[in-house]
LUMBAFI-465321 format. One line per field, with one value per residue (C-alpha): chain; x negated, y negated, z; residue number from 0; residue in three letters. Coordinates in pm, 1 decimal. Example, Ala and Ser with C-alpha at 12.3 -4.5 7.8 and 13.67 -1.06 7.14 Angstrom:
<sites>
chain: c(A,A);
px: c(-1230.0,-1367.0);
py: c(450.0,106.0);
pz: c(780.0,714.0);
resi: c(0,1);
resn: c(ALA,SER);
</sites>
This chain:
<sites>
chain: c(A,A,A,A,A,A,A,A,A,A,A,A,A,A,A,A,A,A,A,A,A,A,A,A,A,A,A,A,A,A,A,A,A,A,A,A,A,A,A,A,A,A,A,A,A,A,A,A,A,A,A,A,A,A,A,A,A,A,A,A,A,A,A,A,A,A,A,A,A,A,A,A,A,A,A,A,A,A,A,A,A,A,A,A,A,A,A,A,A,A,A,A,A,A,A,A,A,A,A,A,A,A,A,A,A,A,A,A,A,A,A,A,A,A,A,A,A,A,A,A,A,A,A,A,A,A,A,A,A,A,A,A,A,A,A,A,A,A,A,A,A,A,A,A,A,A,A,A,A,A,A,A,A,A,A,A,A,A,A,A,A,A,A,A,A,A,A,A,A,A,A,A,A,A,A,A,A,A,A,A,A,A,A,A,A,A,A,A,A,A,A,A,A,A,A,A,A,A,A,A,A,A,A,A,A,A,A,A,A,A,A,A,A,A,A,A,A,A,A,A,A,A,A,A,A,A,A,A,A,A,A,A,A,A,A,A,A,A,A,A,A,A,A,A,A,A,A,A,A,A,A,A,A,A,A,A,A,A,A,A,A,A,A,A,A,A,A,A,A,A,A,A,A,A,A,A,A,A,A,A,A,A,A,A,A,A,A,A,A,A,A,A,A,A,A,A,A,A,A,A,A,A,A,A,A,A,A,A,A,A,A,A,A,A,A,A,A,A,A,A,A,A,A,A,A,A,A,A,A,A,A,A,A,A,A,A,A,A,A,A,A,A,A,A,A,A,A,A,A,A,A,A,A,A,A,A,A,A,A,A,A,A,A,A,A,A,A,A,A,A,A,A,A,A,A,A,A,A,A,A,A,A,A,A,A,A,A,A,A,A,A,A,A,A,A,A,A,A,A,A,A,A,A,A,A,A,A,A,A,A,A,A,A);
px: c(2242.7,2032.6,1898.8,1498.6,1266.5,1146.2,870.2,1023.1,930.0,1292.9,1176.2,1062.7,774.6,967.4,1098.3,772.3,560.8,788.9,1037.4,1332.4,1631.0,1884.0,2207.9,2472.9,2824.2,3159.7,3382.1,3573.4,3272.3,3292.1,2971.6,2606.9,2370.6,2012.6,1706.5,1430.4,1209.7,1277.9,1604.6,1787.1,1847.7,2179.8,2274.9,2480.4,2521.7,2553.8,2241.3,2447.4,2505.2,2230.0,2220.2,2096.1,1729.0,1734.0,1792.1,1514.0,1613.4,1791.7,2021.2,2084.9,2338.3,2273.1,2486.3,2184.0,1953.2,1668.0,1416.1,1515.9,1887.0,1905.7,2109.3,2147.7,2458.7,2551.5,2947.1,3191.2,2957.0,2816.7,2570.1,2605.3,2398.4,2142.8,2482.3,2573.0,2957.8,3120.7,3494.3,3809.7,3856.6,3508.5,3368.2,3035.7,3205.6,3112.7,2733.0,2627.6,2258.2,2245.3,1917.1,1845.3,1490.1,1317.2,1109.8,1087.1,1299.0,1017.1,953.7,1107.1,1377.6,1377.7,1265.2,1123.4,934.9,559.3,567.4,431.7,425.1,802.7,813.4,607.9,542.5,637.6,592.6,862.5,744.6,368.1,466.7,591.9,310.6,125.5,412.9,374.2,89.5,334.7,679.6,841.2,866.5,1276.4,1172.1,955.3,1215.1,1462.7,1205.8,1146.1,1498.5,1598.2,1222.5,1195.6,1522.6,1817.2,1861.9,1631.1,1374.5,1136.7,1347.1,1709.3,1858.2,1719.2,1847.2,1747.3,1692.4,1431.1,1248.4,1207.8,1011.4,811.4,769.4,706.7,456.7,257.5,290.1,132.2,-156.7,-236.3,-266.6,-542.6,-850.5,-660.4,-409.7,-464.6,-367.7,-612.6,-477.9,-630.2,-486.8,-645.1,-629.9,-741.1,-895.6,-700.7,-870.0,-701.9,-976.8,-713.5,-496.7,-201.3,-225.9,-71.0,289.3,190.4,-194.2,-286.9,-696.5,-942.2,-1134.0,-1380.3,-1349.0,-1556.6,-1541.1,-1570.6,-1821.7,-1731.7,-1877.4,-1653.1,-1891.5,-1791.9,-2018.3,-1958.1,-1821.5,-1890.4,-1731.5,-1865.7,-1896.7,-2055.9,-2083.5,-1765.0,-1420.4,-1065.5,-898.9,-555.7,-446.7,-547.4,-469.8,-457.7,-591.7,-574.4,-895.0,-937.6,-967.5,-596.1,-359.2,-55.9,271.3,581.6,928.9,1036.6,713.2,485.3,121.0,93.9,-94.4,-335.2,-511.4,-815.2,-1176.1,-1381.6,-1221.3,-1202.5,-1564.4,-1625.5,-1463.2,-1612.6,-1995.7,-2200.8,-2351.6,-2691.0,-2862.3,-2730.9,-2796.6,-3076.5,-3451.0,-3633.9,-3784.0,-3946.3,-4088.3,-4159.4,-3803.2,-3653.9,-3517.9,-3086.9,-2951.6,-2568.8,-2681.1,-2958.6,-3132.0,-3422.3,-3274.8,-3506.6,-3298.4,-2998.4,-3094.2,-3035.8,-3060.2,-3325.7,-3646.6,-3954.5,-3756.0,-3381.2,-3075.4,-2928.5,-2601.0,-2670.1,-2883.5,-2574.5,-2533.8,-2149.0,-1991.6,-1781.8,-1415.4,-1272.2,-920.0,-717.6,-458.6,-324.5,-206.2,-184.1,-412.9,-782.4,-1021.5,-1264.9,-1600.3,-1635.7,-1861.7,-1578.7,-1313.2,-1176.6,-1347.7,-1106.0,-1101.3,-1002.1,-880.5,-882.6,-683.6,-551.1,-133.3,50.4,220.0,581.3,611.4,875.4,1025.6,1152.9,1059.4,690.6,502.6,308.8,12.6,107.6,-154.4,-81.2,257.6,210.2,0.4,270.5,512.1,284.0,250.0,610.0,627.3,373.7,522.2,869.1,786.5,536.0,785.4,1073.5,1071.5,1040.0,799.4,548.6,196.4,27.8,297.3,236.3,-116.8,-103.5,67.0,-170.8,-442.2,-239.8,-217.4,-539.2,-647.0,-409.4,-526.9,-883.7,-813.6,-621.1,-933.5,-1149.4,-886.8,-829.1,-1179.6,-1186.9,-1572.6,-1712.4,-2007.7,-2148.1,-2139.0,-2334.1,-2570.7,-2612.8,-2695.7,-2922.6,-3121.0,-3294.8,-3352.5,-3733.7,-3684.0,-3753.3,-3411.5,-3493.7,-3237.8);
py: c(-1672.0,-1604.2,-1918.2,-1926.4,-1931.4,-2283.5,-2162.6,-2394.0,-2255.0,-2138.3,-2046.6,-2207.8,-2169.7,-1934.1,-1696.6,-1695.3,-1607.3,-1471.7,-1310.0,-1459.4,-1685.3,-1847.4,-1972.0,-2127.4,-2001.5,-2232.7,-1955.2,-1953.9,-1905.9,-1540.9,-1573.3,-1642.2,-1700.0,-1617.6,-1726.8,-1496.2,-1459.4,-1063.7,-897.2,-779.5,-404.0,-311.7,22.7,66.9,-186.3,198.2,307.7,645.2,623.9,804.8,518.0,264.0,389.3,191.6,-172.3,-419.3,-623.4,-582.2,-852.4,-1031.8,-1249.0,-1472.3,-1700.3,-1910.1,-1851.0,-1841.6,-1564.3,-1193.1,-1297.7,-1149.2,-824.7,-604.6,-635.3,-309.4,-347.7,-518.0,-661.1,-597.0,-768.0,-826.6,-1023.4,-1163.0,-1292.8,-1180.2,-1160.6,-1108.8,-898.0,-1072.3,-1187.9,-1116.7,-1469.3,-1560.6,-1791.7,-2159.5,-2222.4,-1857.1,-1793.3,-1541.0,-1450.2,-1216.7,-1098.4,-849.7,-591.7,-171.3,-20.5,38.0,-276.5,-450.4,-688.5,-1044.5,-1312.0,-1166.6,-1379.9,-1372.9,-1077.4,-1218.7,-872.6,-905.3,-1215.4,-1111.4,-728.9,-485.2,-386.2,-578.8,-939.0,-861.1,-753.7,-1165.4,-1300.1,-1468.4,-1379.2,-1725.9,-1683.2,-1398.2,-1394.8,-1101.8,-938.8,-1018.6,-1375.0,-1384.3,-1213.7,-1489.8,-1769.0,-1615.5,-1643.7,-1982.2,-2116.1,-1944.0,-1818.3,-2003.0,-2280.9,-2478.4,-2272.3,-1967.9,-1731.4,-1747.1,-1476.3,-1142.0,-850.0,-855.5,-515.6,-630.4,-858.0,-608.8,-368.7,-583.1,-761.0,-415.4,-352.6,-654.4,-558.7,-202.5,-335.2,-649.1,-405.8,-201.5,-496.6,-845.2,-852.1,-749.1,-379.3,-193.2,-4.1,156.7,371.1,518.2,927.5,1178.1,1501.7,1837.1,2140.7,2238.3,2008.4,1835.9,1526.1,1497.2,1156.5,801.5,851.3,560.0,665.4,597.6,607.6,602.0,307.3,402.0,733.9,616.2,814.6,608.5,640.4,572.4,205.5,152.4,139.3,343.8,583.1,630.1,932.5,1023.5,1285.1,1649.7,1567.3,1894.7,2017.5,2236.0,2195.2,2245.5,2469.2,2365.8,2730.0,3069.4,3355.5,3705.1,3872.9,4287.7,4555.9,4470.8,4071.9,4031.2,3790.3,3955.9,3827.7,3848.5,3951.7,3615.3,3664.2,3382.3,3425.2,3484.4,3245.4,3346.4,3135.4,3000.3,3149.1,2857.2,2603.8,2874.5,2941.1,2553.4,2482.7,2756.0,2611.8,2447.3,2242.0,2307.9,2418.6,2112.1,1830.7,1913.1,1951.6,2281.3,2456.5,2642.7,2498.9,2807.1,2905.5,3247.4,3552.8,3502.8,3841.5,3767.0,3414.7,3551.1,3217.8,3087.8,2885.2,2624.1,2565.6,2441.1,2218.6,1909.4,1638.0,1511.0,1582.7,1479.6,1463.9,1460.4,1430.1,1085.5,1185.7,1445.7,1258.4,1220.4,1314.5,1184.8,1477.3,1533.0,1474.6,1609.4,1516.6,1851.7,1811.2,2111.3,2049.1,1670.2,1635.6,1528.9,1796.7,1742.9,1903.7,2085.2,1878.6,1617.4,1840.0,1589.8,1318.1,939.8,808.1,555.5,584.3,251.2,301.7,159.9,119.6,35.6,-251.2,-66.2,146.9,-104.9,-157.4,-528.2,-603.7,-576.8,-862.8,-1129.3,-1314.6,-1689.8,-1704.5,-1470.4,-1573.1,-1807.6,-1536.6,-1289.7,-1546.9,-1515.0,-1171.4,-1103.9,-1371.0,-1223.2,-920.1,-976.5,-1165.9,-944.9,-674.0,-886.2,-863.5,-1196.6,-1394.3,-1578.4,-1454.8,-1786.0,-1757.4,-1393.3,-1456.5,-1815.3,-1609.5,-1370.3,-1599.8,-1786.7,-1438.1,-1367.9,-1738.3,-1739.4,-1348.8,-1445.2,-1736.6,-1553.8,-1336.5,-1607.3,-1724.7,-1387.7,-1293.1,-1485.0,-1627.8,-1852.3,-2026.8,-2006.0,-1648.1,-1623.8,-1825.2,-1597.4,-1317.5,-1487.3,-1560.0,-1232.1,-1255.5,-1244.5,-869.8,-572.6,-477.5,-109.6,124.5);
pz: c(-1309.1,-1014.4,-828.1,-904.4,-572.2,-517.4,-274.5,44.0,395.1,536.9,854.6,1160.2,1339.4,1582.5,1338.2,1171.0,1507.3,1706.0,1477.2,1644.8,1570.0,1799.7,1809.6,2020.6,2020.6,2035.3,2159.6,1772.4,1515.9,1435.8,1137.9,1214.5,867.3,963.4,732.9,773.4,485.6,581.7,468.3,806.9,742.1,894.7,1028.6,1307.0,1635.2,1819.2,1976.1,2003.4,1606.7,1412.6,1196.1,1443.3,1407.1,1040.8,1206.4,1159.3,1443.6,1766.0,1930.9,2250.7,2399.8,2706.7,2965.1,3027.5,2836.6,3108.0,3037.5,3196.6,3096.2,2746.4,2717.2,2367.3,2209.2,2133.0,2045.0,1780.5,1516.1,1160.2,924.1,559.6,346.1,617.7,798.0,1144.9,1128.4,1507.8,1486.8,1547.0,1918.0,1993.8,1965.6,2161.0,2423.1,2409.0,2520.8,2490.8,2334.1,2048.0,1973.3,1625.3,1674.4,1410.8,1571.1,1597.9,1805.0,2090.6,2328.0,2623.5,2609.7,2467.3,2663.5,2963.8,3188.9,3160.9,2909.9,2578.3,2432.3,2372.4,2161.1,1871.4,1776.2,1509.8,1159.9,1057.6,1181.9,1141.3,761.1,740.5,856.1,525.0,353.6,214.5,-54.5,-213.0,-408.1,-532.0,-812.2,-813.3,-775.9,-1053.7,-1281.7,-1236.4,-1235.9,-1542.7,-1719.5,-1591.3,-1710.2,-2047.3,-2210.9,-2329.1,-2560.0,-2724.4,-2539.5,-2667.3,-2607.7,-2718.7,-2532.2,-2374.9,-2177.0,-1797.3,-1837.4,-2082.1,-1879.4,-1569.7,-1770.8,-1882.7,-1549.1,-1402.7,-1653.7,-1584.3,-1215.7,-1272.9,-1527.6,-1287.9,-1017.4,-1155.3,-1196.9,-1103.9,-780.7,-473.2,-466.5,-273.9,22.9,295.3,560.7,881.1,931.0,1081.8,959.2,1054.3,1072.5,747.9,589.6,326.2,371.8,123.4,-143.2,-24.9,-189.9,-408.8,-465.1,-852.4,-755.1,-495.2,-402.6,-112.4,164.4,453.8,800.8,1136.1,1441.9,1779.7,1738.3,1447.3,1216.1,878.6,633.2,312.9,208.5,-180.2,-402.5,-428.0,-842.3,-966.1,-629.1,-605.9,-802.0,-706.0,-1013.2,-1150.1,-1155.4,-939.8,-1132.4,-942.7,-1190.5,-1215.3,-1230.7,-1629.7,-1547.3,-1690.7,-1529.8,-1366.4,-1445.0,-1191.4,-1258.2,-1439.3,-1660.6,-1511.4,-1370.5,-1003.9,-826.3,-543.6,-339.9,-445.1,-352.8,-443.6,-233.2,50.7,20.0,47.0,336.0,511.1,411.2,678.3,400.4,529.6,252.3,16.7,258.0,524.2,480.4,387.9,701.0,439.9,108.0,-120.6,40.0,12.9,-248.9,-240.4,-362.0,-398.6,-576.5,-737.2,-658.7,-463.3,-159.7,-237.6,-569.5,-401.4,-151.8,-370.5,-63.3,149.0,3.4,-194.6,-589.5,-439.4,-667.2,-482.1,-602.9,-348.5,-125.7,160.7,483.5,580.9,394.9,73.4,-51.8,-368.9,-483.0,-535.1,-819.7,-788.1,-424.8,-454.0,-163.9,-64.5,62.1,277.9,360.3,662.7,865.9,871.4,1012.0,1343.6,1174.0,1188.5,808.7,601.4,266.9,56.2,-260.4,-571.9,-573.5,-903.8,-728.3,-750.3,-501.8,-360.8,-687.5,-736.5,-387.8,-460.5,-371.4,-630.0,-484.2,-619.1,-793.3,-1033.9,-1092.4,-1433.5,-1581.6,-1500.2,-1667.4,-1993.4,-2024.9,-2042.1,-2285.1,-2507.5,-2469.6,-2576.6,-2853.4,-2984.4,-2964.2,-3182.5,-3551.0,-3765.6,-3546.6,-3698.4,-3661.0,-3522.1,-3227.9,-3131.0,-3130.7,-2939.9,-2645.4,-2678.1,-2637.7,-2322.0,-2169.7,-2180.5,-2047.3,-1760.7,-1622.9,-1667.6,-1426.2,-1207.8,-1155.4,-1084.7,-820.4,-668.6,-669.0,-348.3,-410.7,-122.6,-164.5,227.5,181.7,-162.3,-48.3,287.2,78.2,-197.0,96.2,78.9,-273.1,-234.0,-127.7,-425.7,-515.6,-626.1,-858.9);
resi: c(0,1,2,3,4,5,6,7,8,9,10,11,12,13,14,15,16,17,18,19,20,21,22,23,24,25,26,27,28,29,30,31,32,33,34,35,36,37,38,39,40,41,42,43,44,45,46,47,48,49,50,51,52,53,54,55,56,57,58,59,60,61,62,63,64,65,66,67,68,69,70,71,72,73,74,75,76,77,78,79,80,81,82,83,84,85,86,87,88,89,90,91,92,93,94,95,96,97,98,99,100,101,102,103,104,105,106,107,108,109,110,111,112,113,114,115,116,117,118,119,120,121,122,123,124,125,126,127,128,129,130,131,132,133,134,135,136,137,138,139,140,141,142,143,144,145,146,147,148,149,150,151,152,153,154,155,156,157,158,159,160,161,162,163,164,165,166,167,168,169,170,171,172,173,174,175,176,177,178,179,180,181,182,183,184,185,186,187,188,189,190,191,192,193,194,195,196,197,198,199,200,201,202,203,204,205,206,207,208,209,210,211,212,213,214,215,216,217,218,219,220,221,222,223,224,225,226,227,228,229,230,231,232,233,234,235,236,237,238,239,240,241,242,243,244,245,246,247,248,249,250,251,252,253,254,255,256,257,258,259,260,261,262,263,264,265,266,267,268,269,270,271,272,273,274,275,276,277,278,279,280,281,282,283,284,285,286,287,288,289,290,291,292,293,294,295,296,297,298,299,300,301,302,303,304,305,306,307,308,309,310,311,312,313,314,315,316,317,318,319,320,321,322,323,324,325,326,327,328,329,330,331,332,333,334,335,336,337,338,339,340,341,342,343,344,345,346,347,348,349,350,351,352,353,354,355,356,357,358,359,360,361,362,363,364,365,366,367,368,369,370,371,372,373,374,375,376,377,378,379,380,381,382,383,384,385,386,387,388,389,390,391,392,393,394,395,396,397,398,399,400,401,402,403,404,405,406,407,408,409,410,411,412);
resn: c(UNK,UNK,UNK,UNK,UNK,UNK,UNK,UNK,UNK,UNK,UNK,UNK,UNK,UNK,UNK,UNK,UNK,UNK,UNK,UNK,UNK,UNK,UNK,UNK,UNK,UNK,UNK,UNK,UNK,UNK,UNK,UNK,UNK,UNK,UNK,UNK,UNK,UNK,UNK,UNK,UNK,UNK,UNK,UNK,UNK,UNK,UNK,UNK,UNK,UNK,UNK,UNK,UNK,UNK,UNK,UNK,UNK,UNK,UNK,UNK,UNK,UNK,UNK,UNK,UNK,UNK,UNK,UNK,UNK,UNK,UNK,UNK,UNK,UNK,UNK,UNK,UNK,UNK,UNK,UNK,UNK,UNK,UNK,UNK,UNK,UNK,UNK,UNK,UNK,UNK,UNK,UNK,UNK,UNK,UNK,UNK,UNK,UNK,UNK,UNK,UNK,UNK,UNK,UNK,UNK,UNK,UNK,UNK,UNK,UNK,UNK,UNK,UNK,UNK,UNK,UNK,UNK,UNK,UNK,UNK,UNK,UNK,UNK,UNK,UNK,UNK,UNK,UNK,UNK,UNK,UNK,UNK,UNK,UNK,UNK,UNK,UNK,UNK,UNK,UNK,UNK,UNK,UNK,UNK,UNK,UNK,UNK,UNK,UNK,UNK,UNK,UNK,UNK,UNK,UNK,UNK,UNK,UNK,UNK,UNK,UNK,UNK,UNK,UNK,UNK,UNK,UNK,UNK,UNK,UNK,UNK,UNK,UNK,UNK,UNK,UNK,UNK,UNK,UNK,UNK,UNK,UNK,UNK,UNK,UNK,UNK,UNK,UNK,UNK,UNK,UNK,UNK,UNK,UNK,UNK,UNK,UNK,UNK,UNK,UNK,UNK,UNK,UNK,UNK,UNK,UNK,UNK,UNK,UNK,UNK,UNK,UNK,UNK,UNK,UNK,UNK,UNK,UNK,UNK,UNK,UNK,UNK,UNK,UNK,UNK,UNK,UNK,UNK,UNK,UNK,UNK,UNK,UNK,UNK,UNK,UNK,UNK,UNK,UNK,UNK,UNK,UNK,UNK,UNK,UNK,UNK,UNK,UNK,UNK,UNK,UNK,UNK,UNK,UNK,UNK,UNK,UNK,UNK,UNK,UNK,UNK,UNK,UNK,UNK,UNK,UNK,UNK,UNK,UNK,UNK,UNK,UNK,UNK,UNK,UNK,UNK,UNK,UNK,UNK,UNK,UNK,UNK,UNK,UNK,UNK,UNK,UNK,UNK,UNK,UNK,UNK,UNK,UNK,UNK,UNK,UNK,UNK,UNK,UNK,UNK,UNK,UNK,UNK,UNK,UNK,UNK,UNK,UNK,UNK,UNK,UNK,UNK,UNK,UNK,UNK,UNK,UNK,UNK,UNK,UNK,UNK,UNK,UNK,UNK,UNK,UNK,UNK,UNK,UNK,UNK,UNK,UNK,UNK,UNK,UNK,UNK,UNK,UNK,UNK,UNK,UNK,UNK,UNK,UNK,UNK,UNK,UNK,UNK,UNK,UNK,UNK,UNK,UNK,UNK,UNK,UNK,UNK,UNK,UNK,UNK,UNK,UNK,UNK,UNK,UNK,UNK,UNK,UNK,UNK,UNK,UNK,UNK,UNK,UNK,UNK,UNK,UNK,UNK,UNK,UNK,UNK,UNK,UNK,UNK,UNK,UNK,UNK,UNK,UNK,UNK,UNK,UNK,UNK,UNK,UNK,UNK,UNK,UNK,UNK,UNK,UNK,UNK,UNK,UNK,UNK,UNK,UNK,UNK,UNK,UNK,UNK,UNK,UNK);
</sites>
């Protein structure tokens, strides 16, 4: 049975800041055990080895350990299991400094004088910092099976198998309204106008597009502006769909969203030089028709001048209107939570209401239970998520009460 997290710091303050741990050699110990909240990911000790590129860490060896001594060790080594393990007759000699520190591959050497940038950088040791208000999903799974199953408890016995689905379930549904599962990434519009989905995108929170003082517009959806069709048929002189030789429709690429990312938008967003406007032929429309922003009776679903996205199915992708072609964005999204699988993070504060909706749902699922019990957990479930939400929601009183200060102002819909 796996040993349940007990939530005690491991680290030190230097492997926590600085991403590094030491240690001094006796000349005989072949086996270093490192305790870094991070898993060390082990790939080669060879720089020349394509595998190399997947360490996590690099490490050093020095005489002296003064700063400016450290030098890679790039021979005779291996790690397994977050244990550095030396090969036979390779030994650091007695009093020699090993230092372990996690880090990307870029970056100077360890310990150079005066150079703070070497100490702490990197995705791997910034991705640890407040790595304390989480706990995995693996942690909660065994927390889980010690706490509730076995004898005399709720649960008799269950698979494991069991109780990751339904932990994974939890994860995904949390996700949505309760945890903390918006991410946002920073990108830049090509001159292809589209931007492929976050490979663990389930919805979009907010598009916004970024000035050169940082400051971001919203960007809003094109709703019944334009559409991006699931399938584009070529289509013969009679309007029928042509079929290839393995007697599927041939696609073709799609008009509308060509036509869209070739419009200037001026006619939806800016004002009308002329009022009474003029006769379109190929439309069959007065201009004046169609210019649904800026003026006297606008459409405010239309009343935007930061540009359009629409999400394009068909392509898994985001398209962009024209005007934002070069344009830095960022994207805040919804994730299920599992794009990691069991290595997915659990703010702490959701971790007893996790605990009692796998409990209400393995229960609920068994046959034989009484009613009252089923319905008990249900009502716990419920309890414990709607706290969670009113500890996640993050409210702070200072900052209410800064914006109820301009209550006396018309607040117009």
């Amino acid at each position: 049975m796996p040993i349940p997290n007990n939530g005690l710091i491991t680290e030190t303050n230097r492997q926590y800041y600085e991403g590094a741990q030491s240690f001094i050699g006796d000349g005989t110990k072949l086996s270093f055990l490192t305790t870094f909240n991070t898993d060390l990911v082990y790939g080669s000790y060879d720089p020349n080895n394509a595998d190399y590129a997947l360490n996590n860490y690099k490490l050093y060896r020095s005489s002296t350990g003064f700063p400016g001594t450290f030098t890679e060790i790039i021979t005779n080594y291996s790690i397994t299991n977050n244990t550095i393990i030396f090969t036979a007759g390779n030994a650091p000699a007695m009093s020699e400094y090993i230092v372990i520190q996690l880090k990307t591959l870029s970056g100077g050497n360890y310990g150079v004088s005066g150079d703070a940038s070497t100490l702490a950088y990197g995705d791997t040791v910034e991705k640890n910092y407040g790595g304390y208000s989480y706990i995995t999903l693996n942690d909660v799974i065994n927390n889980f099976m010690v706490a509730y199953v076995g004898d005399g408890k709720l649960i008799n016995s269950v698979k494991r198998t069991d109780v990751i689905f339904h932990a994974k379930r939890s994860m995904q549904e949390f996700s949505y309204d309760t945890l903390k599962s918006i991410k946002s990434q920073e990108l830049n519009i090509p001159f292809s106008l589209s931007i492929a989905l976050p490979q663990d995108y389930v919805n979009y929170v907010r598009m916004s597009w970024i000035d050169h003082a940082g400051v971001k517009h919203i960007i809003y959806p094109s709703n019944n502006l334009t559409i991006s069709p699931n399938e584009n048929l070529l289509q013969d002189t009679n309007g029928i769909p042509i079929q290839d030789n393995f007697n599927s429709n041939i696609d073709t690429e799609s008009l509308t969203e060509t036509r869209w990312k070739s419009n200037n938008l001026t006619p939806i967003d800016y004002s009308i030089n002329d009022f009474f406007g003029s006769y379109n032929g190929e439309d069959n429309v007065w201009s004046q028709n169609i210019f649904y922003g800026r003026r006297f009776g606008l459409d405010p679903q239309y009343s935007n001048i930061n540009g359009y996205f629409t999400i394009n199915e068909r392509e898994g992708k985001i398209s962009f209107s024209s005007d934002l072609v070069d344009k830095l964005i960022v994207l805040e999204y919804i994730s299920d939570g599992l794009a990691y699988d069991l290595d997915s993070r659990v703010p702490k504060m959701a971790e007893e209401a996790m605990y009692a909706y796998i409990l209400h749902a393995i229960i609920s699922l068994r046959s034989n239970q009484p009613e009252y019990l089923v319905q008990r957990l249900k009502q716990e479930k419920f309890t414990k998520l709607r706290n969670t939400k009113i500890r996640l929601s993050n409210i702070k009183l200072e900052e209410i009460t800064q914006v109820l200060r301009g209550q006396s102002k018309w607040i117009k819909h």
